[in-house]
N, C-alpha and C positions, 0 to 999 in steps of 0.2 A: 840396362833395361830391367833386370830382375830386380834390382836394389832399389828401381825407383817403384814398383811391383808394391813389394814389399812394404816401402814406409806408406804405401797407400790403405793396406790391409792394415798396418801398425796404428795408423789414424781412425781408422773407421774401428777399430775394440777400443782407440781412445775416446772415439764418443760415444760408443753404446754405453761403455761400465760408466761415463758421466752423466748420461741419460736415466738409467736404472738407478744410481745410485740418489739423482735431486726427485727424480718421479716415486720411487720404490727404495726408497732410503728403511734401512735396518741400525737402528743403534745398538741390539743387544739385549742379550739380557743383564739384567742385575740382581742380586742376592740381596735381600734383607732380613736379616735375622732380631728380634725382637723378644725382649720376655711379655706376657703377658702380663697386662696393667697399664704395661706404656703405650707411648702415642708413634707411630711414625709418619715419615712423609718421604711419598712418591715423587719426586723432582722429573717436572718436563726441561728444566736446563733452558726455558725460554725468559728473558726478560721481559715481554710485555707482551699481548694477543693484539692483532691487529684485526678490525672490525669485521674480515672477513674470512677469518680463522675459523675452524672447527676441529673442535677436542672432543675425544669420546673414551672413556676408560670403562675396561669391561673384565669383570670377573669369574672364576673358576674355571670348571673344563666347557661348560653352557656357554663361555662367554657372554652372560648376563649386562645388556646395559647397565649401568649404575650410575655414570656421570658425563655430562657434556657440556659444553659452552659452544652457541654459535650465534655469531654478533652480537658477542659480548652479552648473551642472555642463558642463564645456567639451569640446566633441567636436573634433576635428579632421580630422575625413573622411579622405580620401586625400592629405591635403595634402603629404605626407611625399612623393610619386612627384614631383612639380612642384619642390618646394619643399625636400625635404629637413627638416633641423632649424632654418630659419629664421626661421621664421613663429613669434610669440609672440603670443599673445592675451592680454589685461588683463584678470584677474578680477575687477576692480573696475570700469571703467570701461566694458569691450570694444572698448578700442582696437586698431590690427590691429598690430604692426610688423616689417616686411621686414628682415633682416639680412645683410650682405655679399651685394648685391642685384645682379642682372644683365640684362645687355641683354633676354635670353627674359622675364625678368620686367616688361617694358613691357605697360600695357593697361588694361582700365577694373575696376576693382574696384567693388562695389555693395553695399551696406549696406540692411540689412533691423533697425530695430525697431520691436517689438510690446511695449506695454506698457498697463497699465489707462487710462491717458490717450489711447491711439490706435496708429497705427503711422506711423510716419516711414519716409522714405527717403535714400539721399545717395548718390553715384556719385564716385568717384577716379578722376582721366586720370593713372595714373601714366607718367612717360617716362624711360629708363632712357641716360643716354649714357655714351660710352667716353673714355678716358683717350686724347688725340693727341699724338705730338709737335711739337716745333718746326720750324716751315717752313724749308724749304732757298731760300735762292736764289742761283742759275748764271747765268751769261751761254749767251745761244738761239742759239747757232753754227749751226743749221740753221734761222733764220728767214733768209726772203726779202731783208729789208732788209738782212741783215749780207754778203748776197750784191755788193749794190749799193756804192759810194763815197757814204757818207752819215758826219756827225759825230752820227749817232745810236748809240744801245747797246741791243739787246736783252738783255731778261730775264727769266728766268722762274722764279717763287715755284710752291716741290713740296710736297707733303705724302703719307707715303706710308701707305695701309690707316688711310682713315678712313671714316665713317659718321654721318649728320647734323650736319654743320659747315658753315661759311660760311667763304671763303675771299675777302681781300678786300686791293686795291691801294688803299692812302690816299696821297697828295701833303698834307703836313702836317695838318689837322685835314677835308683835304677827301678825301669818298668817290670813286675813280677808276674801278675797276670791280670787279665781284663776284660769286661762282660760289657756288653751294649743293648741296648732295649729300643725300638720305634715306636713301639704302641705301649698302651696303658696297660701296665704290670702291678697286681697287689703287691706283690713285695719281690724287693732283688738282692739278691744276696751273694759274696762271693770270700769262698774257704783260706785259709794257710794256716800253715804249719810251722812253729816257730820251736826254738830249742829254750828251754829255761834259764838256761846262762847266757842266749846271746844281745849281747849288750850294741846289736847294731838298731838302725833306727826306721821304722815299718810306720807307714803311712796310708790310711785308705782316703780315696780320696773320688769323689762325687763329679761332674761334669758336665756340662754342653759346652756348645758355641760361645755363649756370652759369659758365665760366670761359673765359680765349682764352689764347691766343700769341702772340709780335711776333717779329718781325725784322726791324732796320733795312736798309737798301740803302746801303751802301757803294760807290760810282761806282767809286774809282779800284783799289777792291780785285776787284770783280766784272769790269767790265770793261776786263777784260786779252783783246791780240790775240789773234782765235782761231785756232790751228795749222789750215795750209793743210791741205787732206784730201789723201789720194793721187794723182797723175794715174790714172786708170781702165787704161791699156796697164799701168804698175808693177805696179797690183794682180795684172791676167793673167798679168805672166813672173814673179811670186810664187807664183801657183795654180799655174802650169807646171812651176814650180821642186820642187813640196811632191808634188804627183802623178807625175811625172817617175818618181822612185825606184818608187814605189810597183808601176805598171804594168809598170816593165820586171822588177821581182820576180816579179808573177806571170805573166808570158810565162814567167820560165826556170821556173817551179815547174811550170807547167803541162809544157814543153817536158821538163822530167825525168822528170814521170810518165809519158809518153807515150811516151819512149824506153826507161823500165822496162816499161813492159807491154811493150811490140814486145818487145824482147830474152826476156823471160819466155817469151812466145808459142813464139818461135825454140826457145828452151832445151828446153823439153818435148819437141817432137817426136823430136829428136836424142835424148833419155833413150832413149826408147821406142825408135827402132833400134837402138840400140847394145844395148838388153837384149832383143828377137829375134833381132838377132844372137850373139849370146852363146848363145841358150837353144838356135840351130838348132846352133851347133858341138857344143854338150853335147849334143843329141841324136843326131848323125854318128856323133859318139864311142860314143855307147853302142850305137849298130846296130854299130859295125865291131866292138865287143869281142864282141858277142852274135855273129856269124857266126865270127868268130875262135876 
């Protein structure tokens, strides 16, 4: 009696989880990863919409409409402010695809359909990376060691305005050390320390997801001596030298203007006696004619 109990309960979770999964179907997520420039495409994995299908794809953490089909008639929301002309939707299919796709355009896309069979779901991690260049490496004239008498060589592997990359010292197939960045870094840089005689083989090397960069280490090309810096007094009777002019320019600029006002000052008063004196003789004059 328990056993037949039993396969009764064993039947009834065999048609819920078949219930749940044709009504509330989950496919998943999927990763895409992309450099910037290219095109990708969102696959619905359907061969053909049937007339009374309905697709709905929706973007970021807002879940933004952007694209739908329903009988077979394609709306495109607002998609045009985000997206511009690059979104294309598959009227046959409702697959999504991004074109000449860009960093802003990283994020989870989410797929809605509804069709007489049930409604499924599916979620896209897309990741959008940028184009880097190839790593620089310099000998580190300002590391401590190069301070000291050591047959060691510092130096340092740059990379300049990247975002999400790995940046990494390898000593032939072996990992030496390694730096990571997720957001936008003016420049990334990462140290070693090599011996002058050693003839093994040192590689920096650049990376994401999709593709990387190399460049070899060259011993005898990178570490070349490095120019003594200035004694610290030079640099002062350089500063002294460069200032020098400059100061004593504006003492005499100052010292001119200052002897122009004075003299101005001076000049005025003197106008104005010489023109009461003047106006009093013209007035003498014309009393002595008038009694005259």
């Amino acid at each position: 009696m328990w056993s037949y109990y039993q396969k009764i309960i064993q039947c009834f979770f065999c048609l819920y989880f078949l219930l749940i999964n044709s009504v509330f179907g989950v496919d998943g997520d999927e990763v895409k990863s992309v450099m910037e420039g290219d095109s990708v495409t969102l696959h619905t994995h359907l061969t053909h919409i049937q007339t009374q299908d309905y697709i709905r794809w929706r973007f970021g953490a807002q879940e933004t409409n952007i694209a739908e089909i329903y009988k077979q008639s394609i709306d495109m929301f607002d998609s045009n402010k985000t997206f511009g002309d690059r979104l294309k939707l598959d009227s046959q299919t409702g697959s999504l695809t991004i074109t000449n796709i860009t960093i802003t355009d990283s994020g989870l896309y989410k797929l809605t359909v509804i069709s007489l069979t049930g409604t499924s779901y599916k979620t896209f991690n897309v990741t959008v990376y940028v184009h880097f260049p190839v790593p620089v490496i310099n000998r580190d004239c300002s590391s401590s060691s190069e301070r000291s008498p050591k047959s060691n060589c510092s130096v340092l592997c740059s990379v300049m305005n990247v975002t999400r990359v790995s940046l990494s010292w390898y000593k032939g197939k072996s990992l030496l050390s390694s730096i990571s960045v997720s957001d936008l870094i003016i420049r990334l840089s990462l140290p070693l320390e090599v011996e002058y005689q050693d003839t093994n083989t040192y590689r920096c090397v650049i990376n994401n997801p999709i593709t990387n960069h190399t460049q070899h280490l060259n011993i005898n090309d990178v570490c070349q001596p490095c120019s003594d810096p200035l004694p610290s007094h030079f640099i002062v009777l350089i500063a002294v030298a460069v200032m020098l002019p400059v100061v004593i320019s504006v003492f005499l600029f100052w010292r001119f203007k200052k002897y122009s006002m004075k003299t101005q000052y001076h000049i005025k008063p003197n106008r104005q006696k010489l023109r009461w004196a003047y106006l009093s003789v013209q007035l003498k004059r014309n009393l002595m004619f008038q009694i005259w």
